[in-house]
Short mmCIF file of the C-alpha atoms (twelve columns), coordinates in Angstrom:
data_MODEL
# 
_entry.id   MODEL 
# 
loop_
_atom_site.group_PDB 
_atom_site.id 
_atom_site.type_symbol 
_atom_site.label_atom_id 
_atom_site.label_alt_id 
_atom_site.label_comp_id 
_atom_site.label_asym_id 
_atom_site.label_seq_id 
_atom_site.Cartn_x 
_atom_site.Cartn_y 
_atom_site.Cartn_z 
_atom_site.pdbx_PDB_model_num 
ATOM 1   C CA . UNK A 1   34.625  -13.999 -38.853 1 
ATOM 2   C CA . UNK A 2   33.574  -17.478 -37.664 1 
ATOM 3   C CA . UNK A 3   30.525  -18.165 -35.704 1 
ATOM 4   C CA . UNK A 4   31.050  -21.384 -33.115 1 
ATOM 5   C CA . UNK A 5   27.549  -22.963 -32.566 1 
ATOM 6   C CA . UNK A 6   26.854  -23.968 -28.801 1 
ATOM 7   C CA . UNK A 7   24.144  -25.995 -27.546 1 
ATOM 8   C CA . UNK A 8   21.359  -23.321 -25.977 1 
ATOM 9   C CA . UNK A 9   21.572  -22.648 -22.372 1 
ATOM 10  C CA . UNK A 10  18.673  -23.869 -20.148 1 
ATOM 11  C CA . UNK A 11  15.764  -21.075 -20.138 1 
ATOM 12  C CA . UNK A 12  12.769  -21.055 -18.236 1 
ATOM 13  C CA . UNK A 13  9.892   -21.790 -20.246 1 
ATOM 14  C CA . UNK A 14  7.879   -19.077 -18.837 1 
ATOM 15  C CA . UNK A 15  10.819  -16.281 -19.034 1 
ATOM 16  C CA . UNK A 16  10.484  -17.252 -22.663 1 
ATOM 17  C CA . UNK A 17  6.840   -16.830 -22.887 1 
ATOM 18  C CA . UNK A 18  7.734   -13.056 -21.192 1 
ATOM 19  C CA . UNK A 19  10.368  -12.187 -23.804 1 
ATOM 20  C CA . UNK A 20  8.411   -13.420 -27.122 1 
ATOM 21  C CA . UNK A 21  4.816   -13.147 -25.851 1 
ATOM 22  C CA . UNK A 22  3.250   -16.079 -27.700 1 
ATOM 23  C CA . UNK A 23  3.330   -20.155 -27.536 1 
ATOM 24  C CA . UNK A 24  6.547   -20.829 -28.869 1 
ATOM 25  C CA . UNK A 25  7.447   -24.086 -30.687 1 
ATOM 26  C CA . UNK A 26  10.614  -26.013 -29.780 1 
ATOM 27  C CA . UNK A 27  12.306  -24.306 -32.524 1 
ATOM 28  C CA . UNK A 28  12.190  -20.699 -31.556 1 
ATOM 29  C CA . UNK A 29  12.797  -21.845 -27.775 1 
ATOM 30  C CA . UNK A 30  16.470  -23.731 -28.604 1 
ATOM 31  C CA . UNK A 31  17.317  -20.223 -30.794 1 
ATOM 32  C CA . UNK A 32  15.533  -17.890 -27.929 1 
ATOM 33  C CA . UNK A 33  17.577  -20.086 -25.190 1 
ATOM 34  C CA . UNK A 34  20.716  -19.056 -27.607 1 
ATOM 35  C CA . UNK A 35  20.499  -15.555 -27.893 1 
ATOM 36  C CA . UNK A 36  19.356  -14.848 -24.170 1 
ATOM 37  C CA . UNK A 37  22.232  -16.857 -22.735 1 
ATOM 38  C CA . UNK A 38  23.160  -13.068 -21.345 1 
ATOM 39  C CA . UNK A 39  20.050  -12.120 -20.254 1 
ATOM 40  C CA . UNK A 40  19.210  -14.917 -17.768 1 
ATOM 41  C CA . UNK A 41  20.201  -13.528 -14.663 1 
ATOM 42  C CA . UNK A 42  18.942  -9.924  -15.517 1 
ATOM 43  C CA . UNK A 43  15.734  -11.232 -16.622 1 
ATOM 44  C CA . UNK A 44  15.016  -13.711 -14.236 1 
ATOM 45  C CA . UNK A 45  15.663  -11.184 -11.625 1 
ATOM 46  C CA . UNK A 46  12.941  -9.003  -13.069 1 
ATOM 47  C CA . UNK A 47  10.369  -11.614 -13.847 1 
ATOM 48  C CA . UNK A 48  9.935   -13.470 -10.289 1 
ATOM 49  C CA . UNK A 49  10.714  -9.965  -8.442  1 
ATOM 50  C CA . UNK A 50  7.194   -9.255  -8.196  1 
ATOM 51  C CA . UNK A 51  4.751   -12.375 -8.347  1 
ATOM 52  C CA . UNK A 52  0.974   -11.969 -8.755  1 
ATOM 53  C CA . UNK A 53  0.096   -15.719 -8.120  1 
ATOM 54  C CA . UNK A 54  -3.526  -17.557 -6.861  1 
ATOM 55  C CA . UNK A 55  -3.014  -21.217 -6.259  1 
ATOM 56  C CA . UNK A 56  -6.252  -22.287 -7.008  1 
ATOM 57  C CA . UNK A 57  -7.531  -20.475 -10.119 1 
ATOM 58  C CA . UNK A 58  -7.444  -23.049 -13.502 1 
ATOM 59  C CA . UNK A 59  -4.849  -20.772 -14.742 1 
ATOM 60  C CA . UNK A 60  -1.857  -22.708 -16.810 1 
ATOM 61  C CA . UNK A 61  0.527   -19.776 -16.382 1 
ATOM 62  C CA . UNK A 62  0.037   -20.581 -12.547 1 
ATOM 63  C CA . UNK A 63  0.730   -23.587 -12.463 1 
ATOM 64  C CA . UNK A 64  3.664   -23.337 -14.889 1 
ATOM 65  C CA . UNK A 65  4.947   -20.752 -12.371 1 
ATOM 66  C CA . UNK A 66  4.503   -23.336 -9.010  1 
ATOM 67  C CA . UNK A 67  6.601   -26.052 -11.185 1 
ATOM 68  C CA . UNK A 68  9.257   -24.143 -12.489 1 
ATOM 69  C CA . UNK A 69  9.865   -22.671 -9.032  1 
ATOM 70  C CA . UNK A 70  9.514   -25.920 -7.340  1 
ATOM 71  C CA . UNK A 71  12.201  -27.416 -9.392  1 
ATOM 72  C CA . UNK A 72  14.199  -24.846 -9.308  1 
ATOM 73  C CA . UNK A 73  14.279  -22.871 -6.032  1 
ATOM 74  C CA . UNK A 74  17.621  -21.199 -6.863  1 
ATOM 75  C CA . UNK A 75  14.709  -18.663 -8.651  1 
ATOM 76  C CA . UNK A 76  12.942  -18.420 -5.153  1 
ATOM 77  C CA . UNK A 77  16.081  -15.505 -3.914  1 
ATOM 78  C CA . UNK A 78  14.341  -13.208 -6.223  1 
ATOM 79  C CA . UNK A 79  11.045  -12.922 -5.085  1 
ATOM 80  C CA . UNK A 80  10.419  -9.570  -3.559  1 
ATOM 81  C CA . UNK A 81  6.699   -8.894  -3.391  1 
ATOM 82  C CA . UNK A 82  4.387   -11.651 -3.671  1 
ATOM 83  C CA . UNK A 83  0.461   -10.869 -4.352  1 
ATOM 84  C CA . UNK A 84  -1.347  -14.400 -2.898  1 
ATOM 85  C CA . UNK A 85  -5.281  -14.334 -4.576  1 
ATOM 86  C CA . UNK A 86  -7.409  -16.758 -2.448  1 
ATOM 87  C CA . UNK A 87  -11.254 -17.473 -2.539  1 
ATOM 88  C CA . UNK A 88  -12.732 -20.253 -0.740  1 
ATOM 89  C CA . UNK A 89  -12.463 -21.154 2.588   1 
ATOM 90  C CA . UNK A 90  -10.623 -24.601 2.342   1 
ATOM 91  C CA . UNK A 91  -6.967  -24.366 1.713   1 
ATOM 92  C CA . UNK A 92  -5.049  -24.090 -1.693  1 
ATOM 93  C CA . UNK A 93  -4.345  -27.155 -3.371  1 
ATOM 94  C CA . UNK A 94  -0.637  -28.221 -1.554  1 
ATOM 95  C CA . UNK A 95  1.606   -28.678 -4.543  1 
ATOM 96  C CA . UNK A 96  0.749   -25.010 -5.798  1 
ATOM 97  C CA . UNK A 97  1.391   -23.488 -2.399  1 
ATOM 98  C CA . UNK A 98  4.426   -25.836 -1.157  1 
ATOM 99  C CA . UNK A 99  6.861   -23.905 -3.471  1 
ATOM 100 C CA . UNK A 100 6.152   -20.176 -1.140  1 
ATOM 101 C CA . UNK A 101 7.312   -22.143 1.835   1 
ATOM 102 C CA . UNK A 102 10.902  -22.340 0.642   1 
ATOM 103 C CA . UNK A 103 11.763  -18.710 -0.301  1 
ATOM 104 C CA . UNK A 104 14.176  -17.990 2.087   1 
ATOM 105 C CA . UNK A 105 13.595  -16.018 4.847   1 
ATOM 106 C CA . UNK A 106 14.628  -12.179 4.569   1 
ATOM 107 C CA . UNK A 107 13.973  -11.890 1.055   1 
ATOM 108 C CA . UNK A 108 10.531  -11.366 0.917   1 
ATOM 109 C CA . UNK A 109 9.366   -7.392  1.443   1 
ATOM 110 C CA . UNK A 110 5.878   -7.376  0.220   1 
ATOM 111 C CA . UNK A 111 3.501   -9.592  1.292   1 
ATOM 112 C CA . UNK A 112 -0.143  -8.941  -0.173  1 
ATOM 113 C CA . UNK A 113 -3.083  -11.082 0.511   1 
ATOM 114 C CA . UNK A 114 -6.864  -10.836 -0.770  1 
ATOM 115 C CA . UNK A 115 -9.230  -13.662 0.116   1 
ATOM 116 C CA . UNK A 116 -12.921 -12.592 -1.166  1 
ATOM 117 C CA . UNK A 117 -14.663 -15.133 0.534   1 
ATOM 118 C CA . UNK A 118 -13.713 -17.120 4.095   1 
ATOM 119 C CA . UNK A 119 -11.162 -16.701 6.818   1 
ATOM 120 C CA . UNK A 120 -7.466  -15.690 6.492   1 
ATOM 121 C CA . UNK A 121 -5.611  -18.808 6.326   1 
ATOM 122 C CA . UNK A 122 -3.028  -18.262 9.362   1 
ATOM 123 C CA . UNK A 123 -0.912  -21.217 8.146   1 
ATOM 124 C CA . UNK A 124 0.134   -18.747 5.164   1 
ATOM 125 C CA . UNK A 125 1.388   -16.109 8.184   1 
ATOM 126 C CA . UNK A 126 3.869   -19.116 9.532   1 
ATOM 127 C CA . UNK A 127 5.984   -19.460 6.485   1 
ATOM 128 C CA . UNK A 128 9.311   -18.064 7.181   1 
ATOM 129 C CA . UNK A 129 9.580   -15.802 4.282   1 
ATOM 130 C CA . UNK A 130 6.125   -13.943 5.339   1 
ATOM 131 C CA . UNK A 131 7.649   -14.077 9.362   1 
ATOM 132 C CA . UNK A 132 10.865  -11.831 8.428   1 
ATOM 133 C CA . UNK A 133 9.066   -9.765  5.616   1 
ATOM 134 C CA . UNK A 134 8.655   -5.782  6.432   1 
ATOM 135 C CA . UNK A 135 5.615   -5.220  4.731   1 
ATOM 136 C CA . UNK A 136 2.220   -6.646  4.841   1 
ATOM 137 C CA . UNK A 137 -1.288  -6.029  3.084   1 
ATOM 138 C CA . UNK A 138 -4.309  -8.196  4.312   1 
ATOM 139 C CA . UNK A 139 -7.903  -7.607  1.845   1 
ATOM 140 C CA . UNK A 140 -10.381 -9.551  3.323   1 
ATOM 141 C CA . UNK A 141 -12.867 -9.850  5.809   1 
ATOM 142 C CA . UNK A 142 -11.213 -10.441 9.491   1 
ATOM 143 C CA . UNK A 143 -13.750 -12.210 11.960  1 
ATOM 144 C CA . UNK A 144 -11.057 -11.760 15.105  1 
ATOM 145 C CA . UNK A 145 -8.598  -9.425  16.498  1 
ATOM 146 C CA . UNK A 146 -6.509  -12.110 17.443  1 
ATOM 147 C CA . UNK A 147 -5.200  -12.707 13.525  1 
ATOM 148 C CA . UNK A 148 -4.532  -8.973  14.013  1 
ATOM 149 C CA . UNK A 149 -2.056  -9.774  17.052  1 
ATOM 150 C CA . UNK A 150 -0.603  -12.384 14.929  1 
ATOM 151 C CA . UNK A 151 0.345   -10.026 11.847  1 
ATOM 152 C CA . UNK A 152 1.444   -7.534  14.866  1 
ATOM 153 C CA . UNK A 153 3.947   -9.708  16.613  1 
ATOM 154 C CA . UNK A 154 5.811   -10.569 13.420  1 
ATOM 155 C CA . UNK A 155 9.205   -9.089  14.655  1 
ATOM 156 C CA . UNK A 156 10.437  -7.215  11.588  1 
ATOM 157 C CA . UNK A 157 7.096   -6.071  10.332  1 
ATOM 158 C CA . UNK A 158 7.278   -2.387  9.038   1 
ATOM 159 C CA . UNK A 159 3.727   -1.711  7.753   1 
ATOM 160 C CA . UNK A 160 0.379   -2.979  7.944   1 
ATOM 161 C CA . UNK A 161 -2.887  -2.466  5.504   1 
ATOM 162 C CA . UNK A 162 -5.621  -3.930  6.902   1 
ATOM 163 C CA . UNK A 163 -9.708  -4.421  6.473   1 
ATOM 164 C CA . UNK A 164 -11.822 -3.698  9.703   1 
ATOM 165 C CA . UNK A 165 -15.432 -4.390  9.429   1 
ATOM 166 C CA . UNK A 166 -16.410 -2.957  12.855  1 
ATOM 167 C CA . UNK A 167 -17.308 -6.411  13.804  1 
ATOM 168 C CA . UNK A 168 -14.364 -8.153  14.673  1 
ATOM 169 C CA . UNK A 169 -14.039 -9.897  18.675  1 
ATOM 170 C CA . UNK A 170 -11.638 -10.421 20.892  1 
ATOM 171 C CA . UNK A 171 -8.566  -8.037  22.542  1 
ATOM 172 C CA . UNK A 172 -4.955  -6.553  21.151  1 
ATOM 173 C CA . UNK A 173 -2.119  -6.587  23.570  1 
ATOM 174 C CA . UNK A 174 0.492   -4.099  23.317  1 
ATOM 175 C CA . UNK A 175 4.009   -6.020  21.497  1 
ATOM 176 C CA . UNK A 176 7.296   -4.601  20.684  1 
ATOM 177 C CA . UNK A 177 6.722   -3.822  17.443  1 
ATOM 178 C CA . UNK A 178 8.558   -1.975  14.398  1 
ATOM 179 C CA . UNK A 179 5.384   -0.938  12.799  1 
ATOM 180 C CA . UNK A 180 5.943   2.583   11.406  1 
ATOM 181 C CA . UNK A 181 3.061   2.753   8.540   1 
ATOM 182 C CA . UNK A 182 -0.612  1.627   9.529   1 
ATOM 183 C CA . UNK A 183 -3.460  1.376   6.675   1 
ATOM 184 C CA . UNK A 184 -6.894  0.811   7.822   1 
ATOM 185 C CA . UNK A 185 -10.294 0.419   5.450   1 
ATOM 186 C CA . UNK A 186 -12.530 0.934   8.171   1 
ATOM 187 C CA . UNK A 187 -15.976 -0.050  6.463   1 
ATOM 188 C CA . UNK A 188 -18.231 0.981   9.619   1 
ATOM 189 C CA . UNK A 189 -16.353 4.093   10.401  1 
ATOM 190 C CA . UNK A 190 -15.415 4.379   13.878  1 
ATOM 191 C CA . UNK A 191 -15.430 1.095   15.977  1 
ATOM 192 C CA . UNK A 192 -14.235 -0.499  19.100  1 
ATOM 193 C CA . UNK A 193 -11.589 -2.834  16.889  1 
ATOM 194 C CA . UNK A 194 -10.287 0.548   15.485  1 
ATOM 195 C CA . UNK A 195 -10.294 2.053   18.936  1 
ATOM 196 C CA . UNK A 196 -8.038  -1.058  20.168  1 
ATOM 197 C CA . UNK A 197 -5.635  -1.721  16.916  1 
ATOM 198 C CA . UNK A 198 -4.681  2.625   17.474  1 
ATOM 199 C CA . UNK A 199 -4.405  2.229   21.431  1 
ATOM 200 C CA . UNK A 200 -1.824  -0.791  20.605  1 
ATOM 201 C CA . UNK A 201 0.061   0.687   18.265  1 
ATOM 202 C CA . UNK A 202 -0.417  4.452   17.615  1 
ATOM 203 C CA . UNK A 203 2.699   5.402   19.824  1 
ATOM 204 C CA . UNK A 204 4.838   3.910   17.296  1 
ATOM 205 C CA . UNK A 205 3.537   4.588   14.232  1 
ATOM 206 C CA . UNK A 206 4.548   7.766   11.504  1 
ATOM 207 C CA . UNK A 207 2.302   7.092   8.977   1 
ATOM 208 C CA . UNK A 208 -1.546  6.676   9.309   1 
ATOM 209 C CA . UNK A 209 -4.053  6.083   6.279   1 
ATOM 210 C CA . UNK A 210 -7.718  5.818   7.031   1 
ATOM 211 C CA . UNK A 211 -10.337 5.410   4.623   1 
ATOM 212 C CA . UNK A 212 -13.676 5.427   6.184   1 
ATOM 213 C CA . UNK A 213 -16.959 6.334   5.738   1 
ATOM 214 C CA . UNK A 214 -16.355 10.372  6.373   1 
ATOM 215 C CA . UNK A 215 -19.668 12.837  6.063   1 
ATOM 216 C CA . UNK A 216 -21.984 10.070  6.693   1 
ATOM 217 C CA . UNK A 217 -21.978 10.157  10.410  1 
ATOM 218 C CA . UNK A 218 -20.886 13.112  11.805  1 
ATOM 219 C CA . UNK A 219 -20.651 11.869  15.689  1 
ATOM 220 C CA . UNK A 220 -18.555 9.107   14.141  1 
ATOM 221 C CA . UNK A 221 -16.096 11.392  12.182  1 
ATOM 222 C CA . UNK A 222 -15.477 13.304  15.542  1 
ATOM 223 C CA . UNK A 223 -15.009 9.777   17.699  1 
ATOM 224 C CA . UNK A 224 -12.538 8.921   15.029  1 
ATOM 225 C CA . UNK A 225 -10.932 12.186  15.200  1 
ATOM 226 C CA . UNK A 226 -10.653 11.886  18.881  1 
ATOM 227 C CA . UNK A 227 -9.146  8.721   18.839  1 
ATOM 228 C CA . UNK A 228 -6.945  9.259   16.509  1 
ATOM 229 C CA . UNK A 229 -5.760  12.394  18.205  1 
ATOM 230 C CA . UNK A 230 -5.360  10.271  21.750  1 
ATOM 231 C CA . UNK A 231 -3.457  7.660   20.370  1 
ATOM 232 C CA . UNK A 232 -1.190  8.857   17.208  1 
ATOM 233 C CA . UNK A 233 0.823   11.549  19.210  1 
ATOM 234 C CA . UNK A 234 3.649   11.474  16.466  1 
ATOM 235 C CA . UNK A 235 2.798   11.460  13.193  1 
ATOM 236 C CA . UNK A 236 5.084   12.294  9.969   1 
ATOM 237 C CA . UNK A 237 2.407   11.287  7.702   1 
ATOM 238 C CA . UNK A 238 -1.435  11.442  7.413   1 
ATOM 239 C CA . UNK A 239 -3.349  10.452  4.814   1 
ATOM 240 C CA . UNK A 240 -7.155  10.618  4.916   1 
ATOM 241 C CA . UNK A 241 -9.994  9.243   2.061   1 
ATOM 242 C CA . UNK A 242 -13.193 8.396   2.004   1 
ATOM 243 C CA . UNK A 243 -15.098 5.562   0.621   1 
ATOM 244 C CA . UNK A 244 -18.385 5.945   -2.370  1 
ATOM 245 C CA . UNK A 245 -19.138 8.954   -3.443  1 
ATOM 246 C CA . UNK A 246 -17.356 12.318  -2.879  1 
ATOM 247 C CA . UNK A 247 -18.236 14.070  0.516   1 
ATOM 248 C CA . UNK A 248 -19.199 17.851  1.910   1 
ATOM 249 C CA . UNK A 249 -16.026 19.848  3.256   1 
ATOM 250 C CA . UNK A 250 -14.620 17.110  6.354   1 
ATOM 251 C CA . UNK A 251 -14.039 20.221  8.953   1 
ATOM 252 C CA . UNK A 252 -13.014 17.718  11.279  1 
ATOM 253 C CA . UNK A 253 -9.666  17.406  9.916   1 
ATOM 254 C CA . UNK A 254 -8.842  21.086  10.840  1 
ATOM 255 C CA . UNK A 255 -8.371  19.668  14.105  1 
ATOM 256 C CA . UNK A 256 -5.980  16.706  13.058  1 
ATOM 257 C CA . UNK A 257 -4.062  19.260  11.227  1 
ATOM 258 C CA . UNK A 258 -3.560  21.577  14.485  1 
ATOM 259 C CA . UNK A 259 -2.891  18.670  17.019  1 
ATOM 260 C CA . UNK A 260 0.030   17.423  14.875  1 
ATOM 261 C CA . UNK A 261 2.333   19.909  14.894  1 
ATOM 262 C CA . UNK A 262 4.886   17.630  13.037  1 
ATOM 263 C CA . UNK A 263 3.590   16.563  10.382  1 
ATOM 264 C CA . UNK A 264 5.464   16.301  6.992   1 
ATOM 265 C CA . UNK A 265 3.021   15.140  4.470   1 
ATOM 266 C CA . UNK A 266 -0.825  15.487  4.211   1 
ATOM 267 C CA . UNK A 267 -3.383  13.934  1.848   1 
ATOM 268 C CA . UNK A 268 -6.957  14.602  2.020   1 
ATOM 269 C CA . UNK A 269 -9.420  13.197  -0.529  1 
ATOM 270 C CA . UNK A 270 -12.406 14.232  1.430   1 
ATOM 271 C CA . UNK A 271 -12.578 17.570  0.914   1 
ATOM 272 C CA . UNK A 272 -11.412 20.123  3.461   1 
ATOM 273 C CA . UNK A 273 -12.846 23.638  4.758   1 
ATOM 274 C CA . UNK A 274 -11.064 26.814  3.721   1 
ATOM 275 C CA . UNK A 275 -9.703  27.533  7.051   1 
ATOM 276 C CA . UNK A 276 -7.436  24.377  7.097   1 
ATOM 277 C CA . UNK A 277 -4.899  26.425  5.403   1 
ATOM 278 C CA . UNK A 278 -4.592  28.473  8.084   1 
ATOM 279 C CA . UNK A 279 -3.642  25.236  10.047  1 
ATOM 280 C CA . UNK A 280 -1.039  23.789  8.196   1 
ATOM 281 C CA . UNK A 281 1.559   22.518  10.031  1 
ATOM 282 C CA . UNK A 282 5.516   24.713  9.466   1 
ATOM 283 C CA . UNK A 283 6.987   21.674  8.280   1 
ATOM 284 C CA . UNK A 284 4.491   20.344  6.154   1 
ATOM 285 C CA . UNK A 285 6.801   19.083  2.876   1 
ATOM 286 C CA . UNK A 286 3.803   17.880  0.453   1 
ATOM 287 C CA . UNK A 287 0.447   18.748  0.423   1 
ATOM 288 C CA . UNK A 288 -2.239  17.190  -1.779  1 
ATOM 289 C CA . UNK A 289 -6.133  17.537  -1.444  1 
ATOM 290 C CA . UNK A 290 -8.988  18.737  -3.876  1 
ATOM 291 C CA . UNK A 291 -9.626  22.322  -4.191  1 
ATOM 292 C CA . UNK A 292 -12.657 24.145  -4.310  1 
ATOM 293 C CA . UNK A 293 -13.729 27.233  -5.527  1 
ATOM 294 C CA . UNK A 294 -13.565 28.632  -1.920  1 
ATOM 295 C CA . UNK A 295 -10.363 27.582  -1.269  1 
ATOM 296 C CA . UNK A 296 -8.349  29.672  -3.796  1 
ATOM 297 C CA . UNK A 297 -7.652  32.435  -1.859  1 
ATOM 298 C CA . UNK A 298 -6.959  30.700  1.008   1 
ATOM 299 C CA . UNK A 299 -4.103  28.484  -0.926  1 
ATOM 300 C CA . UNK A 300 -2.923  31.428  -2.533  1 
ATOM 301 C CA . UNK A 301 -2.298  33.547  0.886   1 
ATOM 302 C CA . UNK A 302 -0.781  30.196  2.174   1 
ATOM 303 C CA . UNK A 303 2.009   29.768  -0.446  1 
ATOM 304 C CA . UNK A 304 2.393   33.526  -0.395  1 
ATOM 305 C CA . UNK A 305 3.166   33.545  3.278   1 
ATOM 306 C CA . UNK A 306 6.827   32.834  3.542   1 
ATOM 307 C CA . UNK A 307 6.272   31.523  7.499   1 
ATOM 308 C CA . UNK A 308 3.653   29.642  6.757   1 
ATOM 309 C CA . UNK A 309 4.825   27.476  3.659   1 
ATOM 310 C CA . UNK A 310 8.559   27.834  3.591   1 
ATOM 311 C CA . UNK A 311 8.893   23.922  3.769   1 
ATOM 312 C CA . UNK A 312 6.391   22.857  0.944   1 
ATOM 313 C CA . UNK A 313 8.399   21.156  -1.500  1 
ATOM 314 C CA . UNK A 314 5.390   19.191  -3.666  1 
ATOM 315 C CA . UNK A 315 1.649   20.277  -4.184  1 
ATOM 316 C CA . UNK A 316 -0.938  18.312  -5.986  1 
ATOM 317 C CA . UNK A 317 -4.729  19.980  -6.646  1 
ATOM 318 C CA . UNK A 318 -7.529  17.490  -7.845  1 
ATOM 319 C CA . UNK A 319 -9.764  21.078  -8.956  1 
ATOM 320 C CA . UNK A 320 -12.108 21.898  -11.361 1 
ATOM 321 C CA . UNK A 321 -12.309 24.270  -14.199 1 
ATOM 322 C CA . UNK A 322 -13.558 27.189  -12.121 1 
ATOM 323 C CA . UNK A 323 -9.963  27.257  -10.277 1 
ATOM 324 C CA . UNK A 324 -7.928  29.769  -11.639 1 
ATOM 325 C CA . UNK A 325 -4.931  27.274  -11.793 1 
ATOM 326 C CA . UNK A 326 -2.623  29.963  -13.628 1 
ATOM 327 C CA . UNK A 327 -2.267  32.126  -10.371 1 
ATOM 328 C CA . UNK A 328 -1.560  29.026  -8.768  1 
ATOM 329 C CA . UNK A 329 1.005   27.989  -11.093 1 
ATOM 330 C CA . UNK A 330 2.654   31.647  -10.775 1 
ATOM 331 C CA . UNK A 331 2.759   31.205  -6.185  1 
ATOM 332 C CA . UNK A 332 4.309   27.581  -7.018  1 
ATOM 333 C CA . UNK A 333 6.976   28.404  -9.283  1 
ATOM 334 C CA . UNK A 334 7.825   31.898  -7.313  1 
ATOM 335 C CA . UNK A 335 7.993   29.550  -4.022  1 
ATOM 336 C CA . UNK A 336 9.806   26.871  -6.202  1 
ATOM 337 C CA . UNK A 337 7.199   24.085  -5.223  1 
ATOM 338 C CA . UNK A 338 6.241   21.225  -7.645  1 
ATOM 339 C CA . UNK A 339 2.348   21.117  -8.698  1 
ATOM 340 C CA . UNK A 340 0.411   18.712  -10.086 1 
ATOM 341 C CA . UNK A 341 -3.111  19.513  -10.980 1 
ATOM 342 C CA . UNK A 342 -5.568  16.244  -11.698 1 
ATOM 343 C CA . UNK A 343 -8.835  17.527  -13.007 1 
ATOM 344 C CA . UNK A 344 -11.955 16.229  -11.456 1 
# 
């Protein structure tokens, strides 16, 4: 058999550093570039798929990144989700940052943003790829609603996580808008800017996650509640936590639970009375909250009940050691429902 030596293809100096893990010397580059001749397309695919990138940390491997993908933009058609990290409030140095202007537009699906100090930087929200992507996940402080109405009027936008202080000015306008998934961090609990983002866009939306400040205001919890209920007529999906430590029994949410009739899939992180079981919607498909002592019973007449649980496909308990999770691994299997258990 007789080997033919070929000059190495052209590899990406930071695909190689993926692969062997270590500063390589021009030697094992030229025989790395040989042997993963095949693998370039596969692994370049994987490697700029999913980008965690901040443009103005000291960070070689960042830089690296903004150059290769500069000079070569043919990489930029594999960017899918793209995790920006800014901290002051004066833009990103321009040659680290020019490079996420040019992937093309419909490519990009994730767009996630965290500034821990300043304003959102709307000139990011103009670059085409962020204007056609689906999803979007703003963590930071927003002073104004009207950044809000920017995000919202992005015409192919899917699903929205967002920060709300409490504190934020200004009006949202109702827009024609594909937003099916809403995330909100509200870190003052109920508020007038989480009163206006739900009135704008809860008619559309089948997924809702709050995490809020639940048990420390009780008049709060039920304005939420009742705003949520007004505005969110058709929910699919609700998911529910609470922020610090964990809270007393929410029995607020018995009400959610009743209103939407609907509803498909439930988390609860917050703790939940033992009568919500008695509430759960017919075509509830998965099901995950923590379980108390009291609530045993309760679960265990639930996925006993044909009626009641016939669609519960998926289960997941965050218990203690005082739940008997045996006899609740006997009702799951019997009903032929999945269960995970996480212990507290």
């Amino acid at each position: 058999m007789q080997f033919l030596y070929r000059p190495p293809a052209p590899l990406q100096e930071d695909l190689l550093h993926l692969i062997f893990e270590h500063a390589p010397c021009p030697e094992t580059l030229a025989y790395a570039a040989l042997v993963c001749r095949a693998w370039v397309f596969p692994a370049q695919a994987a490697l700029y798929k999913d980008i965690q990138y901040s443009p103005l940390a000291p960070c070689r491997k960042d830089a690296l990144l903004a150059r290769t993908l500069r000079s070569r933009p043919h990489l930029l058609r594999f960017v899918r989700r793209l995790s920006l990290v800014t901290l002051w409030t004066h833009s990103p140095t321009p040659e680290l940052c020019d490079w996420i202007a040019l992937i093309p537009m419909h490519h990009l699906r994730d767009f996630l943003w965290t500034w821990e100090r300043g304003h959102l930087l709307p000139s990011f929200l103009s670059l085409p790829a962020v204007q056609t992507t689906r999803n979007i996940d703003l963590r930071g402080r927003l002073y104004t609603l009207s950044v809000v109405q920017s995000v919202l009027d992005l015409p192919h936008l899917e699903s929205l996580s967002l920060e709300l202080s409490g504190d934020e000015q200004g009006t949202l306008a109702c827009s024609s808008t594909k937003l099916r998934h809403l995330g909100v961090v509200a870190h003052g609990g109920h508020s007038p800017p989480l009163d206006k983002l739900l009135a704008v866009v809860g008619h559309c939306i089948k997924s809702l996650r709050i995490v809020s400040t639940f048990g420390d205001d009780l008049e709060g919890d039920s304005a939420l509640v009742s705003c949520i209920l007004t505005h969110c007529v058709d929910l699919k999906s609700l998911d529910i936590a609470a922020t610090g430590t964990p809270k007393p029994p929410f029995s607020a949410i018995e009400a959610l639970i009743r209103q939407f009739v609907s509803l498909e899939h439930l988390r609860c992180s917050t703790g939940a009375v033992p009568d919500i079981f008695g509430a759960m919607p017919r075509n509830l498909q998965s099901l995950q909250l923590p379980l108390a002592l009291s609530q045993e019973e309760p679960l265990l007449d639930y996925l006993e009940h044909e009626t009641a649980s016939l669609s519960l496909d998926s289960l997941e308990l965050i218990s203690g050691r005082d739940v008997d999770i045996d006899r609740i691994t006997k009702a799951c299997r019997a009903r032929q429902v999945r269960l995970r258990r996480y212990s507290e």
